[in-house]
N, C-alpha and C positions, 0 to 999 in steps of 0.2 A: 504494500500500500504506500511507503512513506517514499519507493523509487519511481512510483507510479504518480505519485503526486507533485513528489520534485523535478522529476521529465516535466509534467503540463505548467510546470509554478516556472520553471527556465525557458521554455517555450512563449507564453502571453510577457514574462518580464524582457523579454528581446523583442518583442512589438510594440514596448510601450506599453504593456496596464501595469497598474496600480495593484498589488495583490497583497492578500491575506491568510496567512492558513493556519487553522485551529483545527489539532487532533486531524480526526481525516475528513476535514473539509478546507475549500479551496474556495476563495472569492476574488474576483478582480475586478478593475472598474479600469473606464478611459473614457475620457471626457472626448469626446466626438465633435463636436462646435463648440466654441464659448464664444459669443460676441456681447459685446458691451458697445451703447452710445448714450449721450448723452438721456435719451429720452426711454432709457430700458436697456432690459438684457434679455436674451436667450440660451440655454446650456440645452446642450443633445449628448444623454448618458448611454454607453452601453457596460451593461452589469452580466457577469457571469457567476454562476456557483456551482463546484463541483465536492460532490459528496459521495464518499469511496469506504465501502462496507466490504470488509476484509473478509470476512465468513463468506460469503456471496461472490467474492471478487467481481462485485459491481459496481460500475461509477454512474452515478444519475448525474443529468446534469441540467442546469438551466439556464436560461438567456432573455435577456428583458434587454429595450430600449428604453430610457425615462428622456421625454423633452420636457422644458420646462421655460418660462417666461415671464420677465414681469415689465411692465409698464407700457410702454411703444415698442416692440420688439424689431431691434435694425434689421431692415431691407432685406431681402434674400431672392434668391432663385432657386430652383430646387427640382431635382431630375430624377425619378426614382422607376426603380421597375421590383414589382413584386410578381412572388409563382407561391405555391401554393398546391403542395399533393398527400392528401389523407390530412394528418395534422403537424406537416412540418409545413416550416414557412421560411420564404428567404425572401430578403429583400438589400438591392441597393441603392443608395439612395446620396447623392453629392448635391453639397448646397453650396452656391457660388455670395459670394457679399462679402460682408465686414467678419470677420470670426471663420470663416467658410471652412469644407471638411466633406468628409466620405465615409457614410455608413455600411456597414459590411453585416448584416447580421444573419446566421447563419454557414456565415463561412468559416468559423472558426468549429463550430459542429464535427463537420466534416474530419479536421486536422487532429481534435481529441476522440474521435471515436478511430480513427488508424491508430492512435498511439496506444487506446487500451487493446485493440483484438492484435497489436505487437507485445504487448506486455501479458496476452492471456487472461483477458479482463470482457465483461461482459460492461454495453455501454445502454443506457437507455437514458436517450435525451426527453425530458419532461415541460411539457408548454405552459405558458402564462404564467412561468415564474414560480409557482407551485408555494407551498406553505413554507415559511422560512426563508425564501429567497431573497436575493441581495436586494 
């Protein structure tokens, strides 16, 4: 559990997130946009949590976007394509302005469920964040 953790915890810290890990869970954050102007702000989060049950050799995992806004929120453009098969969902989504940036969600899915069925791990990604999530 604790090689399988620290593989995905050296992985997301070489792309830039922010991580945490308590016992055999795993949380990272990366702030996606931040723009500030004068008349407001806007912040676009992507949070991850992975949780690794040694008995089971299974890693659940989850994935949330959080946006958030206050005041006038600066100008943007915003280009997005989503799919969507059974209940996975991916989406990308680039927003051009003041703070601008590229969401990627569910593409990191993908790169932690190879690394557990390499480490002999069973992966079950779980949607809308699930109870406990980041």
């Amino acid at each position: 559990m604790d090689e399988l953790l620290s593989e995905l915890q050296t992985v997301l810290e070489q792309q830039g997130w922010q991580t945490k890990r308590l016992g055999g869970v795993l949380t990272a954050e990366k702030a996606i946009v931040r723009a500030r102007w004068w008349l407001g702000s806007r912040c676009l989060t992507h949070r991850l949590r992975l949780q690794a049950d040694a008995g089971q050799r299974l890693l659940s995992y989850w994935e949330t976007a959080v946006e958030s806004s206050r005041g006038l929120a600066p100008p943007l453009l915003s280009g997005s394509r989503q799919a969507q098969q059974g209940w996975r969902f991916d989406e990308t989504r680039r927003d051009a302005g003041i703070g601008s940036g590229q969401l990627e969600y569910g593409r990191l899915r993908e790169e932690m469920e190879q690394a557990c069925r390499r480490a002999g791990w069973s992966f079950r990604p779980l949607p809308g964040g699930g109870a406990g999530s980041p």
